[in-house]
Biopython code that builds the backbone (N, CA, C, O; Angstrom):
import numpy as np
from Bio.PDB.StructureBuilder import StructureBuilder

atoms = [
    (1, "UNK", "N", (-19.824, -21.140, 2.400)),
    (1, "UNK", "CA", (-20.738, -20.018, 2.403)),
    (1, "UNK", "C", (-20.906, -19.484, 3.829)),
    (1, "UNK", "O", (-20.959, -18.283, 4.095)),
    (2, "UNK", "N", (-20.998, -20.622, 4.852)),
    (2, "UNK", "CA", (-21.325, -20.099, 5.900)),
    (2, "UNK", "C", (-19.989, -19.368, 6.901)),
    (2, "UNK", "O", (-20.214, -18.618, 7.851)),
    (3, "UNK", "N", (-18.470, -19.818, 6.399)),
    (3, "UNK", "CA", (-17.126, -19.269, 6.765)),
    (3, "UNK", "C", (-17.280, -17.916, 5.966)),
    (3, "UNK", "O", (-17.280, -16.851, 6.584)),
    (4, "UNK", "N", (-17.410, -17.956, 4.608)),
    (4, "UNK", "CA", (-17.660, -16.374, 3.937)),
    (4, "UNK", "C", (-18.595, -15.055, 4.580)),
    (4, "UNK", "O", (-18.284, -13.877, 4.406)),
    (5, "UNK", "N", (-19.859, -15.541, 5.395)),
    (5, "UNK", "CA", (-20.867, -15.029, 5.847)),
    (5, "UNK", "C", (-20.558, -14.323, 6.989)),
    (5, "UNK", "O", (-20.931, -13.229, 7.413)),
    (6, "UNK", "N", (-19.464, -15.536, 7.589)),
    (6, "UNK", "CA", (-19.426, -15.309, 9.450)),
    (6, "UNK", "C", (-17.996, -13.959, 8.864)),
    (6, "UNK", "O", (-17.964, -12.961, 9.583)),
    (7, "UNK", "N", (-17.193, -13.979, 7.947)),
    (7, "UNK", "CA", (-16.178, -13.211, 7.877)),
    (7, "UNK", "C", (-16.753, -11.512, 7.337)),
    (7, "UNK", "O", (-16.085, -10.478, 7.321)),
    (8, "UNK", "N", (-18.044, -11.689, 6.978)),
    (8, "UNK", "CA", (-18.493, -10.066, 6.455)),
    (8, "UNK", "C", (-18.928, -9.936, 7.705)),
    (8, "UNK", "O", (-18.270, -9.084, 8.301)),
    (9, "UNK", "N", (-20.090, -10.616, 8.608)),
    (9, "UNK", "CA", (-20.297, -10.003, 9.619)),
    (9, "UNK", "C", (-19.626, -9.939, 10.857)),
    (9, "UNK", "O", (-20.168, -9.318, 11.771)),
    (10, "UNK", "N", (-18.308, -10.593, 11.070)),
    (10, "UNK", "CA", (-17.469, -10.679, 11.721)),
    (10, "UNK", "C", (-16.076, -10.482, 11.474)),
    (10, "UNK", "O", (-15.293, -11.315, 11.930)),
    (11, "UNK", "N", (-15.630, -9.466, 10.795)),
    (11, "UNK", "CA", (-14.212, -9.198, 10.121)),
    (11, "UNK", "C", (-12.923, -9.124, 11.097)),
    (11, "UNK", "O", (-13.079, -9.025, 12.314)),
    (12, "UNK", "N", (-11.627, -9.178, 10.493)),
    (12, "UNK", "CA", (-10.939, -9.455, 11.832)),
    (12, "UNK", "C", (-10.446, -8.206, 12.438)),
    (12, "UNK", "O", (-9.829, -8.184, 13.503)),
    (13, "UNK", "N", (-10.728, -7.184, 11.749)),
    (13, "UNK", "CA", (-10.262, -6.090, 12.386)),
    (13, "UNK", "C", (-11.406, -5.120, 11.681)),
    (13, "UNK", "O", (-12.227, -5.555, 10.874)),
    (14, "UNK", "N", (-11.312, -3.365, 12.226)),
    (14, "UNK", "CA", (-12.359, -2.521, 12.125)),
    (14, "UNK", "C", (-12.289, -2.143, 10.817)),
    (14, "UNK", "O", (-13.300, -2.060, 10.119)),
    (15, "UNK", "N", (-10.818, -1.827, 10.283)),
    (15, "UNK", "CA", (-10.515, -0.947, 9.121)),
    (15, "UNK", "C", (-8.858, -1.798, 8.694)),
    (15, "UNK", "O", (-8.364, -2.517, 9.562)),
    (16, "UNK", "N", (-8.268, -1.660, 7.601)),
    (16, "UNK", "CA", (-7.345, -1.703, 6.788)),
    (16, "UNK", "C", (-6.336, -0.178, 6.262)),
    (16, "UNK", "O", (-6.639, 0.758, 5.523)),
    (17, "UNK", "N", (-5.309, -0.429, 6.887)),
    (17, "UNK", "CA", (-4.420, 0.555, 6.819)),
    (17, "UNK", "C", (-3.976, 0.749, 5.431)),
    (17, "UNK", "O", (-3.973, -0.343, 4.864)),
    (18, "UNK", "N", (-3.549, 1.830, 4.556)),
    (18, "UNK", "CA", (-3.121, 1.875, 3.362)),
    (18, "UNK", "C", (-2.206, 3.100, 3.183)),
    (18, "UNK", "O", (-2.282, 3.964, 4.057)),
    (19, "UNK", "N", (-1.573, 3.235, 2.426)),
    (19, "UNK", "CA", (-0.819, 4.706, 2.345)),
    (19, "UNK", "C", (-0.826, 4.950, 0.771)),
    (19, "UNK", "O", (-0.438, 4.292, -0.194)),
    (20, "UNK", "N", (-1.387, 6.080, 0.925)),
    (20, "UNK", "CA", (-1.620, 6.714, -1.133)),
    (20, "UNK", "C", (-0.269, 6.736, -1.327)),
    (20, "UNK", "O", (0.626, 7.011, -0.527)),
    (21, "UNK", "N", (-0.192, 6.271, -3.002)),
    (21, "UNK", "CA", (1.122, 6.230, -3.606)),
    (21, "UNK", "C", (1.573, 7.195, -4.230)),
    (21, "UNK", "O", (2.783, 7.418, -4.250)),
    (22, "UNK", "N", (0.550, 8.076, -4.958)),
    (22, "UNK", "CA", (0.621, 9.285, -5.704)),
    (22, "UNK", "C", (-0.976, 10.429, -5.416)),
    (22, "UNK", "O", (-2.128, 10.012, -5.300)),
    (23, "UNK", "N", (-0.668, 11.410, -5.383)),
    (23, "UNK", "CA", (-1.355, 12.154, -5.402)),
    (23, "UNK", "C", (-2.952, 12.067, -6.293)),
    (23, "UNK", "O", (-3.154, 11.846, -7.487)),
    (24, "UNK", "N", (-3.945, 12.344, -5.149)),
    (24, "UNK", "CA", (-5.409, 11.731, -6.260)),
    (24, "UNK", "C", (-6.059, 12.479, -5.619)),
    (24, "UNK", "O", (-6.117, 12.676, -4.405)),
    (25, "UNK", "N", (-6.948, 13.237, -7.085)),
    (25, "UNK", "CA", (-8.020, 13.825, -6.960)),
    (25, "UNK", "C", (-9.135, 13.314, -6.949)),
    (25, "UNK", "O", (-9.527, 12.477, -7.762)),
    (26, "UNK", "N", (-9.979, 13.919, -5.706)),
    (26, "UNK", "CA", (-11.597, 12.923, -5.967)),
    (26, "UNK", "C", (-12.212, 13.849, -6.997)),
    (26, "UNK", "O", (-12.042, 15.055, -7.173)),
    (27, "UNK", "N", (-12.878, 13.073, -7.555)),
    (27, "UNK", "CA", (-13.792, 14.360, -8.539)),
    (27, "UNK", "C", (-14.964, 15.036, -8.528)),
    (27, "UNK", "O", (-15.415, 15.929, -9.246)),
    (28, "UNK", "N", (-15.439, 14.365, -7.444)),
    (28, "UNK", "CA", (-16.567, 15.056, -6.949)),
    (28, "UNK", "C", (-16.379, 16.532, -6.760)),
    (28, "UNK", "O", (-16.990, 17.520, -7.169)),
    (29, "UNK", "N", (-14.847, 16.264, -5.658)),
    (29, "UNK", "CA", (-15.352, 17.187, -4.383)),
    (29, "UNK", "C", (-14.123, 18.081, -4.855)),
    (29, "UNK", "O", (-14.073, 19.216, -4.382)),
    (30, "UNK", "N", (-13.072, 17.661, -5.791)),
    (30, "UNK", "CA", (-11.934, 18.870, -6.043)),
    (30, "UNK", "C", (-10.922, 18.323, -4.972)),
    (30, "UNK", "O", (-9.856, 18.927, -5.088)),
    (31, "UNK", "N", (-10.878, 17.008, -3.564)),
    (31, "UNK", "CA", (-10.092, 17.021, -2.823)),
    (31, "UNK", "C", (-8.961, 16.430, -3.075)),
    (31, "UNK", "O", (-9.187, 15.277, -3.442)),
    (32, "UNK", "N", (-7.985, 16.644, -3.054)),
    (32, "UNK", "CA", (-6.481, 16.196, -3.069)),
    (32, "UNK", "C", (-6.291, 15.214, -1.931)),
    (32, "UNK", "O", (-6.794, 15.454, -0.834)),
    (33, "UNK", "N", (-5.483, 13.962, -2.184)),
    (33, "UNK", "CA", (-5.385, 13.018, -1.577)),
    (33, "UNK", "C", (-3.908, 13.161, -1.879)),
    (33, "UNK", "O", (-3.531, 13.080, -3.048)),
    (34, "UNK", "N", (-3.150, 13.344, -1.006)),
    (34, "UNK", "CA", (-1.094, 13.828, -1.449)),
    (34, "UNK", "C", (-0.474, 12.385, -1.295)),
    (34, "UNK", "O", (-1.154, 11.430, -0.920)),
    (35, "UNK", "N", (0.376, 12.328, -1.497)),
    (35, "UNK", "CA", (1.199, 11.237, -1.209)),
    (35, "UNK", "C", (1.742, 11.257, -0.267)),
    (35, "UNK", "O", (2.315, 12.184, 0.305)),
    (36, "UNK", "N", (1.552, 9.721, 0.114)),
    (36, "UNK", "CA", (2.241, 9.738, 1.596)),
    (36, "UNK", "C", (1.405, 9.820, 2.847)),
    (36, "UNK", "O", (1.926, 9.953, 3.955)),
    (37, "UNK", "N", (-0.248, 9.718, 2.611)),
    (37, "UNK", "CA", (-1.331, 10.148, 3.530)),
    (37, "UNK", "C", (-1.683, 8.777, 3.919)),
    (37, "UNK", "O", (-1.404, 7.787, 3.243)),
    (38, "UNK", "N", (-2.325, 8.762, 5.070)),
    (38, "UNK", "CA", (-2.163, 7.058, 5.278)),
    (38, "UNK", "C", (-4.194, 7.448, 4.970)),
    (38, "UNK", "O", (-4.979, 8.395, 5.002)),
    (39, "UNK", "N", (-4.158, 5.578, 4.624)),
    (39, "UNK", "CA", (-5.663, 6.063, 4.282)),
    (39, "UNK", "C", (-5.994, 4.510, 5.152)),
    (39, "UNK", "O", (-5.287, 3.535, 5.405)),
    (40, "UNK", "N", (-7.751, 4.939, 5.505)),
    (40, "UNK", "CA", (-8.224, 3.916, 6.213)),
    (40, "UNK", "C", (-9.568, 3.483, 6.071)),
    (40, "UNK", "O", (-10.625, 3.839, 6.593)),
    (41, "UNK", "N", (-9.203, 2.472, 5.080)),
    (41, "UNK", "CA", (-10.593, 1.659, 4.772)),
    (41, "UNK", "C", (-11.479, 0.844, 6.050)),
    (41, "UNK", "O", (-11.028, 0.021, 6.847)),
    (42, "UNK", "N", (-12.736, 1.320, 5.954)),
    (42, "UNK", "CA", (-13.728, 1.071, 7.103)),
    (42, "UNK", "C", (-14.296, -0.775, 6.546)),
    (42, "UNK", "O", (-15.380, -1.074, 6.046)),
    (43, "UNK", "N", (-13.516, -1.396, 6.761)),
    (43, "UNK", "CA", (-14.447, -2.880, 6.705)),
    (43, "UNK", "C", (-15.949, -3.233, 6.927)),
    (43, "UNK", "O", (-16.943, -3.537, 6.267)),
    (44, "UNK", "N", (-15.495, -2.988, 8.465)),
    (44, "UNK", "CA", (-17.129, -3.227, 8.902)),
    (44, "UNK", "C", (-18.195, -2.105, 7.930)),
    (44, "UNK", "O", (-19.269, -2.496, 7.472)),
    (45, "UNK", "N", (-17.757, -0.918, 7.766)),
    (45, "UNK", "CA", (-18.663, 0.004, 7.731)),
    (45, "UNK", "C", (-18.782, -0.562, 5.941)),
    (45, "UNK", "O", (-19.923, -0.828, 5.562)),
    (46, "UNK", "N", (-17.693, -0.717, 4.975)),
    (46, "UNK", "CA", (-18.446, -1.376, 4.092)),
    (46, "UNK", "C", (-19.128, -2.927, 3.929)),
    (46, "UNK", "O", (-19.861, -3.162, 2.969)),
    (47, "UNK", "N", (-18.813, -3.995, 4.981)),
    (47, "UNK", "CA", (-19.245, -5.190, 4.362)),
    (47, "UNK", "C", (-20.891, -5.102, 5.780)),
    (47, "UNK", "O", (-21.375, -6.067, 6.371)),
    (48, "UNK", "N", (-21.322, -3.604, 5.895)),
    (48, "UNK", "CA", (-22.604, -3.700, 6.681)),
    (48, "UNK", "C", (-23.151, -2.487, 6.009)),
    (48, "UNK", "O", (-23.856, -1.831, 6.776)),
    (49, "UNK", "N", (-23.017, -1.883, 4.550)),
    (49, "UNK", "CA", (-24.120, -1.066, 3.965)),
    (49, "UNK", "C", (-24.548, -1.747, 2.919)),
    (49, "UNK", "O", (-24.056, -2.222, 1.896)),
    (50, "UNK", "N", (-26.150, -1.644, 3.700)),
    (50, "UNK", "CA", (-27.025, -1.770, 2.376)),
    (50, "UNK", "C", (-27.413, -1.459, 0.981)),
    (50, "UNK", "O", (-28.508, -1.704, 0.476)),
    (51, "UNK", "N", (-26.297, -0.836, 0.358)),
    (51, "UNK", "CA", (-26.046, -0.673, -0.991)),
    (51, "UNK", "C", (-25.204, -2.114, -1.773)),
    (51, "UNK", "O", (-25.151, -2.304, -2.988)),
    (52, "UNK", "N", (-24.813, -2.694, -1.077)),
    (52, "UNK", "CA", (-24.102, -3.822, -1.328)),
    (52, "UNK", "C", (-24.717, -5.001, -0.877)),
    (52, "UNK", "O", (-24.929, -5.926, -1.660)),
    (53, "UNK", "N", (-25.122, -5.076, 0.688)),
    (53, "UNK", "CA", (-25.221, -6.395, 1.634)),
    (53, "UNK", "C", (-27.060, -5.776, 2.017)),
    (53, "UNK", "O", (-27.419, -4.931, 2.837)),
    (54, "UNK", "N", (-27.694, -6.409, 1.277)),
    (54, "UNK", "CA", (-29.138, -6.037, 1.413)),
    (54, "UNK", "C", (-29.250, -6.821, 3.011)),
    (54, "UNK", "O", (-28.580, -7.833, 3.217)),
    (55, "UNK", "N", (-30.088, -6.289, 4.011)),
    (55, "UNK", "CA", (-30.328, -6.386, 4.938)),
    (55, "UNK", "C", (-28.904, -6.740, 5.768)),
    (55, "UNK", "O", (-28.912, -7.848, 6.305)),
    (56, "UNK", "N", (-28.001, -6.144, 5.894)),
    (56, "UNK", "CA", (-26.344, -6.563, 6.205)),
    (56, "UNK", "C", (-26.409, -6.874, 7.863)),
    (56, "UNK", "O", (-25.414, -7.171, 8.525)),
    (57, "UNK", "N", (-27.801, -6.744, 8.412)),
    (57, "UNK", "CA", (-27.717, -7.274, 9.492)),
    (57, "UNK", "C", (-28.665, -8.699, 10.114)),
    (57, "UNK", "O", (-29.069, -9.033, 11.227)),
    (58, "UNK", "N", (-28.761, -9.411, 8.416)),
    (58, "UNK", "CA", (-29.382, -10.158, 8.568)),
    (58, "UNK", "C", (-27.903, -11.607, 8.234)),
    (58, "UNK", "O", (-27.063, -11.501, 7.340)),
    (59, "UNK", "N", (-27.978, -12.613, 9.073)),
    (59, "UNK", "CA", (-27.157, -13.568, 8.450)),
    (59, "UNK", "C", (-27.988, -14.610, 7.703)),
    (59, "UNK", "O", (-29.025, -15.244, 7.897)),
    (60, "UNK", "N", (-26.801, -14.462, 6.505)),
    (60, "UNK", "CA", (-27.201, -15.155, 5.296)),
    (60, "UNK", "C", (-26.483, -15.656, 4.233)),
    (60, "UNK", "O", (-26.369, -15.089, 3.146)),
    (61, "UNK", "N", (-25.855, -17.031, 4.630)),
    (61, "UNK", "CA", (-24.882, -17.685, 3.449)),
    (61, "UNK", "C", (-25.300, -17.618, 2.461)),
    (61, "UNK", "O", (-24.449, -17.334, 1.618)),
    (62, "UNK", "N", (-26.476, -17.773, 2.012)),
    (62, "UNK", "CA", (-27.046, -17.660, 0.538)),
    (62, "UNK", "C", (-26.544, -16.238, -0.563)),
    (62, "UNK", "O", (-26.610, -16.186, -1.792)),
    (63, "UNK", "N", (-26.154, -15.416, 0.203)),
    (63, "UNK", "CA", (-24.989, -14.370, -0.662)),
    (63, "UNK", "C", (-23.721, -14.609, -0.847)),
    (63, "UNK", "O", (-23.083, -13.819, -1.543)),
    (64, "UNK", "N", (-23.166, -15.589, -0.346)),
    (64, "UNK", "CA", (-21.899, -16.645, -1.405)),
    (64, "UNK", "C", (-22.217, -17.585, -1.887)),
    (64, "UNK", "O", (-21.262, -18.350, -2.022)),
    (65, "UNK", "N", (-23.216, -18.001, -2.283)),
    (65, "UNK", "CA", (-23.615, -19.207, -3.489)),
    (65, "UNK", "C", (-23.099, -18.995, -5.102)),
    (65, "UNK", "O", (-23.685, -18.355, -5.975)),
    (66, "UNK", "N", (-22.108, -19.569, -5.190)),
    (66, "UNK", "CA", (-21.521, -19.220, -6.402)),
    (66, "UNK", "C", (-21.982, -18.477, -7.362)),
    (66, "UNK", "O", (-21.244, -17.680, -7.941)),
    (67, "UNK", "N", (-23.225, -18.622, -7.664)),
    (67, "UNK", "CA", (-23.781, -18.049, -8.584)),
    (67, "UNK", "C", (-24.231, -16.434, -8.201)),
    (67, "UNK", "O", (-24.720, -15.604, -8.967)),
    (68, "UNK", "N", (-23.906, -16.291, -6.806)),
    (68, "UNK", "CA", (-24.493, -14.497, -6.424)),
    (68, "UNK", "C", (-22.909, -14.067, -6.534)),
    (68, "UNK", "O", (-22.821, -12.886, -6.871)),
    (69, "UNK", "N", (-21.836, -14.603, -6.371)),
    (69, "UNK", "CA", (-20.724, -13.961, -6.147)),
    (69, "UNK", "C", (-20.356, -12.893, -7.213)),
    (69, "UNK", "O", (-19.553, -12.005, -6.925)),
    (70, "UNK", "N", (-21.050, -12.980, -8.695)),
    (70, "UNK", "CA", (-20.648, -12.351, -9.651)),
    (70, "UNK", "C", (-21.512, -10.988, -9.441)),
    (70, "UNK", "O", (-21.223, -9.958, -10.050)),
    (71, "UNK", "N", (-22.487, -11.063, -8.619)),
    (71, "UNK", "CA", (-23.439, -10.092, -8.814)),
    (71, "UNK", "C", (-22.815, -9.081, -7.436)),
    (71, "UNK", "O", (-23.534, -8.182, -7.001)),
    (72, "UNK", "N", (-21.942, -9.246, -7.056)),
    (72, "UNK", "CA", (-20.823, -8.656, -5.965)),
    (72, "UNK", "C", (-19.764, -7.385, -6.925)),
    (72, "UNK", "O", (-18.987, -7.528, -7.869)),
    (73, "UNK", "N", (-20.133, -6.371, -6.264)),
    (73, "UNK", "CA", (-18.819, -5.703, -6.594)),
    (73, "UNK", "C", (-17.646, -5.487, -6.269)),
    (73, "UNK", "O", (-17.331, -5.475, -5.079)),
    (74, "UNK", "N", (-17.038, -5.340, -6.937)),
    (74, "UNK", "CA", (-15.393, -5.726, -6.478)),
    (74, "UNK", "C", (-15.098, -4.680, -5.204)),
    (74, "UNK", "O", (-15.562, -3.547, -5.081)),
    (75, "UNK", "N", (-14.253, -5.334, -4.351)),
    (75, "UNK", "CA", (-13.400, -4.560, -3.246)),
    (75, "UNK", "C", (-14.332, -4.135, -2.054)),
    (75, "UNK", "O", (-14.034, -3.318, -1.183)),
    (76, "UNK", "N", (-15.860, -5.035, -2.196)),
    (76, "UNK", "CA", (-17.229, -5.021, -0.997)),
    (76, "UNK", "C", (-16.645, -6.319, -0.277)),
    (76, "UNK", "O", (-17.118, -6.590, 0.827)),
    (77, "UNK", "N", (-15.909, -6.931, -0.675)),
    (77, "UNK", "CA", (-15.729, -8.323, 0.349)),
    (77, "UNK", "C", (-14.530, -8.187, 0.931)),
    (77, "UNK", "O", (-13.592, -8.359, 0.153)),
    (78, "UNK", "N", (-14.264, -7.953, 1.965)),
    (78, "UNK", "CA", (-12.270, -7.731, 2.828)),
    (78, "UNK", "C", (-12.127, -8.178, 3.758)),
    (78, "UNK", "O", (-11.382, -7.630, 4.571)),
    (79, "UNK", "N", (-12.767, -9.358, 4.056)),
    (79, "UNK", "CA", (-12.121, -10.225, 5.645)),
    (79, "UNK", "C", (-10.462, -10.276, 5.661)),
    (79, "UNK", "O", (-9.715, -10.035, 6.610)),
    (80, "UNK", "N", (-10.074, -10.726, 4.098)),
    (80, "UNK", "CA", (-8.433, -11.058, 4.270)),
    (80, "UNK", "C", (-7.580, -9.408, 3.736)),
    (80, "UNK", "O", (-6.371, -9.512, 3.530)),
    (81, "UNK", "N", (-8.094, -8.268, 3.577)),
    (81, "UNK", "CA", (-8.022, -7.361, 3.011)),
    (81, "UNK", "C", (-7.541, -7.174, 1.250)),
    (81, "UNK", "O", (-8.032, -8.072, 0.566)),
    (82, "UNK", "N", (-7.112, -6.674, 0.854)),
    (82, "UNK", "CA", (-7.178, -6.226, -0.836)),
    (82, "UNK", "C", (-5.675, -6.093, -1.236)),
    (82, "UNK", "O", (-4.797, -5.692, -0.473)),
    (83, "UNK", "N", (-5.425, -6.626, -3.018)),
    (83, "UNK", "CA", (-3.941, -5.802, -2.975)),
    (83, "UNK", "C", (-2.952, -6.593, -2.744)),
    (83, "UNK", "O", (-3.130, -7.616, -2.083)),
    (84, "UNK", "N", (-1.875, -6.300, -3.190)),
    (84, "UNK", "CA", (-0.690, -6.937, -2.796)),
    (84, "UNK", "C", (-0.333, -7.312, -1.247)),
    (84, "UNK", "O", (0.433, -8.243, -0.996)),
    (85, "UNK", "N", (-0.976, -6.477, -0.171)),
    (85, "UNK", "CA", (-0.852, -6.955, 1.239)),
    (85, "UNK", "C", (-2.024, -7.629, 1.619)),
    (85, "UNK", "O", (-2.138, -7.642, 2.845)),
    (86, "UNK", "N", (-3.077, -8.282, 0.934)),
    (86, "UNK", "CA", (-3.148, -9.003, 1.582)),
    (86, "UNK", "C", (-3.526, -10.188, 2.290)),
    (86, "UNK", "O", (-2.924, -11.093, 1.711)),
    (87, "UNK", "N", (-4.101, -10.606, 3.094)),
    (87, "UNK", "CA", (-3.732, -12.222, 3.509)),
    (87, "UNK", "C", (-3.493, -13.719, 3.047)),
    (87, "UNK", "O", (-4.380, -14.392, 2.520)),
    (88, "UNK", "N", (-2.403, -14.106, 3.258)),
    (88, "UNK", "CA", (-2.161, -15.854, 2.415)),
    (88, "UNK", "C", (-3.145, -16.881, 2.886)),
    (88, "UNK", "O", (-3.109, -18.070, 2.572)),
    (89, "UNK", "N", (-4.188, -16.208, 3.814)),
    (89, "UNK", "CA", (-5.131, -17.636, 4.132)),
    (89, "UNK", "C", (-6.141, -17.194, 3.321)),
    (89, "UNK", "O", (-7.156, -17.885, 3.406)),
    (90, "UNK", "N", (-6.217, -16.008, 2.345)),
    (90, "UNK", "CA", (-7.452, -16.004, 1.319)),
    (90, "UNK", "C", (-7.359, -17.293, 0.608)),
    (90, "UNK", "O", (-6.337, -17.836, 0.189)),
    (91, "UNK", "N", (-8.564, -17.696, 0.535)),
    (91, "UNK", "CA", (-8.726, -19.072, -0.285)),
    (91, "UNK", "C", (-9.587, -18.778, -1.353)),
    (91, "UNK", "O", (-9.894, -19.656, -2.159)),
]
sb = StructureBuilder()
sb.init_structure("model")
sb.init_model(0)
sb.init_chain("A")
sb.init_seg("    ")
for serial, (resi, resn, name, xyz) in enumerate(atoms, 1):
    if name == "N":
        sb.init_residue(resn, " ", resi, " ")
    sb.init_atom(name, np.array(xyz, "f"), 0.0, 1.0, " ", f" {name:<3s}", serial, name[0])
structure = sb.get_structure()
């Protein structure tokens, strides 16, 4: 809990590189996302909003206690990043 904790508030890098595979519309906004656009997921900036990590600047293993992990939404946790790329030391 407390290796899970130190990796949201300490991630190993800022953001996660990605490149869209096919063309995607957001639906909000009407914007086209083309293929071939590199895209860049903000780590820090998601595993430190409080829509997810209530007080995200508070440290607190008690939000990986097995039993909170389910109450996690998917793709809020990326120390080792997401996806087929990435990391083999995810445990």
């Amino acid at each position: 809990m407390r290796i899970s904790e130190t990796l949201r508030r300490y991630p190993f890098g800022p953001f996660l590189n990605r490149k869209c595979k096919e063309d995607y519309v957001i639906k909000e906004t009407g914007l086209v996302i083309e293929k071939g656009t590199p895209i860049l997921i903000p780590i820090d900036g998601i595993h430190n909003d409080p829509e997810y990590y209530p007080e995200p600047e508070k440290f607190d293993p008690d939000r990986f206690i097995d039993g909170n992990k389910q109450n996690s939404q998917s793709c809020t946790y990326l120390p080792f990043g997401m996806g087929p790329r990435n990391c083999i030391g995810n445990f």
